[in-house]
ROVONU-241311 format. One record per residue (C-alpha): residue in one letter; residue number from 0; x, y, z. Coordinates in nm, 3 decimals, padded with zeros to 5 digits. Layout:
REM ROVONU-241311
   resn   resi         X         Y         Z
      a    NUM         X         Y         Z
...
END
This chain:
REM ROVONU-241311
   resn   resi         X         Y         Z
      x      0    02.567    01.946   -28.901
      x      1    02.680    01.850   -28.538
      x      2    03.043    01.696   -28.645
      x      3    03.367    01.891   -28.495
      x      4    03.652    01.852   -28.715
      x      5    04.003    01.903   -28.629
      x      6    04.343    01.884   -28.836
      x      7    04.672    01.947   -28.811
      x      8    04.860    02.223   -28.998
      x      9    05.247    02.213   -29.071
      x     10    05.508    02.482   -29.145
      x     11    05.528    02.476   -29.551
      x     12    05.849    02.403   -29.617
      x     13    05.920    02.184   -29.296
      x     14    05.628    01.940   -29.496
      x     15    05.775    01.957   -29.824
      x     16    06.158    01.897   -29.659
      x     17    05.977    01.596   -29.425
      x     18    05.837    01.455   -29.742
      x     19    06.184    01.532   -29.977
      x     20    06.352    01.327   -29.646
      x     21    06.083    01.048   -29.617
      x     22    06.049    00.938   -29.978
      x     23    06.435    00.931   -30.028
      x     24    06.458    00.702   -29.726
      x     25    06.137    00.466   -29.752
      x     26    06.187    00.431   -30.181
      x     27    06.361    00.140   -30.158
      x     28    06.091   -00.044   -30.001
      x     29    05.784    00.080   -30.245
      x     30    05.911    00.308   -30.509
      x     31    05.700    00.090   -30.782
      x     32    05.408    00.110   -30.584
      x     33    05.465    00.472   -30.529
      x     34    05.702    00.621   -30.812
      x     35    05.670    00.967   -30.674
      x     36    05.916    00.858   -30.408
      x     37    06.198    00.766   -30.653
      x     38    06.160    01.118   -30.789
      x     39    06.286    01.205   -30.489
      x     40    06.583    01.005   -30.502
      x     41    06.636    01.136   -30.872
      x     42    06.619    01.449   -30.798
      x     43    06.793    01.724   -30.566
      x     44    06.556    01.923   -30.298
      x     45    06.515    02.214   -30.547
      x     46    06.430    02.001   -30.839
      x     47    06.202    01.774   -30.640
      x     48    06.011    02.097   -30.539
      x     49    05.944    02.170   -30.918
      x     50    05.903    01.861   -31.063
      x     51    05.638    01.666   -30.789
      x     52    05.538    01.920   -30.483
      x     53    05.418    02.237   -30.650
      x     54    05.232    02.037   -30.919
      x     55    05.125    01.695   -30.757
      x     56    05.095    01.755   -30.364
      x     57    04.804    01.832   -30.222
      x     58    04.804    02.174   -30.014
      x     59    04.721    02.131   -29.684
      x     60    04.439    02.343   -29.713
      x     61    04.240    02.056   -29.957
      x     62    04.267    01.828   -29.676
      x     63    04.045    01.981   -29.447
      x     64    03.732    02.104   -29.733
      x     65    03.387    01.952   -29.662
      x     66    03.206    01.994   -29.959
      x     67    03.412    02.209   -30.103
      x     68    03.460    02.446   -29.754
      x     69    03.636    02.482   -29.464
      x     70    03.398    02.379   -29.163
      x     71    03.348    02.666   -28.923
      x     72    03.427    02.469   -28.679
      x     73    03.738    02.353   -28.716
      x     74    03.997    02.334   -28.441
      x     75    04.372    02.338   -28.554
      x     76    04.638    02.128   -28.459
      x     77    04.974    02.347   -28.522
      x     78    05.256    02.057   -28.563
      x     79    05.501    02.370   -28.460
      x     80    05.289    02.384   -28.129
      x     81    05.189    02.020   -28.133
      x     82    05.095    01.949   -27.718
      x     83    04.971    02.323   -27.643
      x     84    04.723    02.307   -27.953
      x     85    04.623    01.941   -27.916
      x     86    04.528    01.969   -27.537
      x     87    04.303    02.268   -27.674
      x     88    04.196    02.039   -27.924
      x     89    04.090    01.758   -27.651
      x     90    03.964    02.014   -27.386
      x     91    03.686    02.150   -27.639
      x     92    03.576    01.830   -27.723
      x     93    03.630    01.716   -27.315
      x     94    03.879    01.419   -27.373
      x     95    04.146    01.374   -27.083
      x     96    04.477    01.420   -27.226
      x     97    04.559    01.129   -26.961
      x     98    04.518    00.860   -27.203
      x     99    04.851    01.045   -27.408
      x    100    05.237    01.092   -27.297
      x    101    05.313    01.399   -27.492
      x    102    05.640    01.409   -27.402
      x    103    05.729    01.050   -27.600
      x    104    05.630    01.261   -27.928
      x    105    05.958    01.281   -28.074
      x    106    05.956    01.669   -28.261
      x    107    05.703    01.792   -28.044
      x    108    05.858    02.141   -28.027
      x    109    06.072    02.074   -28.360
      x    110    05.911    02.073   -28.689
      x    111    06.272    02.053   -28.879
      x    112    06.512    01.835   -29.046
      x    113    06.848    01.974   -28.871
      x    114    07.029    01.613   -29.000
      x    115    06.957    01.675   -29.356
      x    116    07.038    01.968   -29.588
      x    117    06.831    02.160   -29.803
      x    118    06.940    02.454   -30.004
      x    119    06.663    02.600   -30.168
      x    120    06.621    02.950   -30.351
      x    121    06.399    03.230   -30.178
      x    122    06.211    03.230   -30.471
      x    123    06.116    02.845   -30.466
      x    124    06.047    02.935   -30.065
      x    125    05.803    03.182   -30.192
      x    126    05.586    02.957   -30.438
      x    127    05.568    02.702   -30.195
      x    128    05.445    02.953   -29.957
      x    129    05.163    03.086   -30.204
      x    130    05.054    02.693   -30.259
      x    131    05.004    02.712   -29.883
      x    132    04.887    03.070   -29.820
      x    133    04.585    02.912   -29.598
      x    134    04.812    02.721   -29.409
      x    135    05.048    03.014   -29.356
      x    136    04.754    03.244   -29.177
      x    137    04.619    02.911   -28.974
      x    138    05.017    02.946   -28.864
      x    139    05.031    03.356   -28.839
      x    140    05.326    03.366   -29.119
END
């Protein structure tokens, strides 16, 4: 085939804590539509972890399969690196990064929560790094 693909890959736990953090604050609005987000209110961080990521969210890695494969040519986006990886990104494919202000990106060299708290075992740290063991070489953990 002659497609390029491209995709951005996120620190583990930084995309379960951003999703913990984002369903507890947008569940009001659509937690019927989507009751996975008032688990999130139900639960704590751990128990959220065990009860919806590990068995319901997709890894990262099943994101980015065509036909069952990871394309050869595919160009990763590292949210931890956001504006170095995605001018590499735009360069390959020759796209002037012009048309973008990088620096209104709001956590483009942050890919925490530092206003919320999450205490979380090493052990639940560790399964939700072996969900995400492609992500975790893309990143070089």
């Amino acid at each position: 085939r002659g497609y390029s693909f491209f995709s951005s890959v996120r620190d583990p736990l930084a995309r379960a804590q951003s999703y913990y953090r984002w369903f507890n604050l947008s569940a009001k609005e659509d937690s019927s539509t989507y009751p996975h987000k008032f688990l999130a209110t139900q639960y704590d961080f751990p128990e959220w972890i065990e009860e919806w990521f590990l068995p319901f969210c997709p890894s990262q890695e099943s994101y980015v399969l065509v036909e069952g494969e990871i394309p050869p040519n595919l160009k990763v986006i590292r949210f931890s690196h956001l504006i170095t990886d995605l001018q590499d990104v735009l360069n390959c494919y020759q796209v002037p990064l012009g048309f973008l202000d990088l620096s209104t990106f709001p956590h483009h060299l942050d890919s925490s929560h530092l206003d919320y708290e999450f205490n979380i075992s090493q052990t639940l740290v560790n399964r939700i790094n072996e969900k995400e063991s492609w992500a975790n070489s893309v990143l070089g953990a």
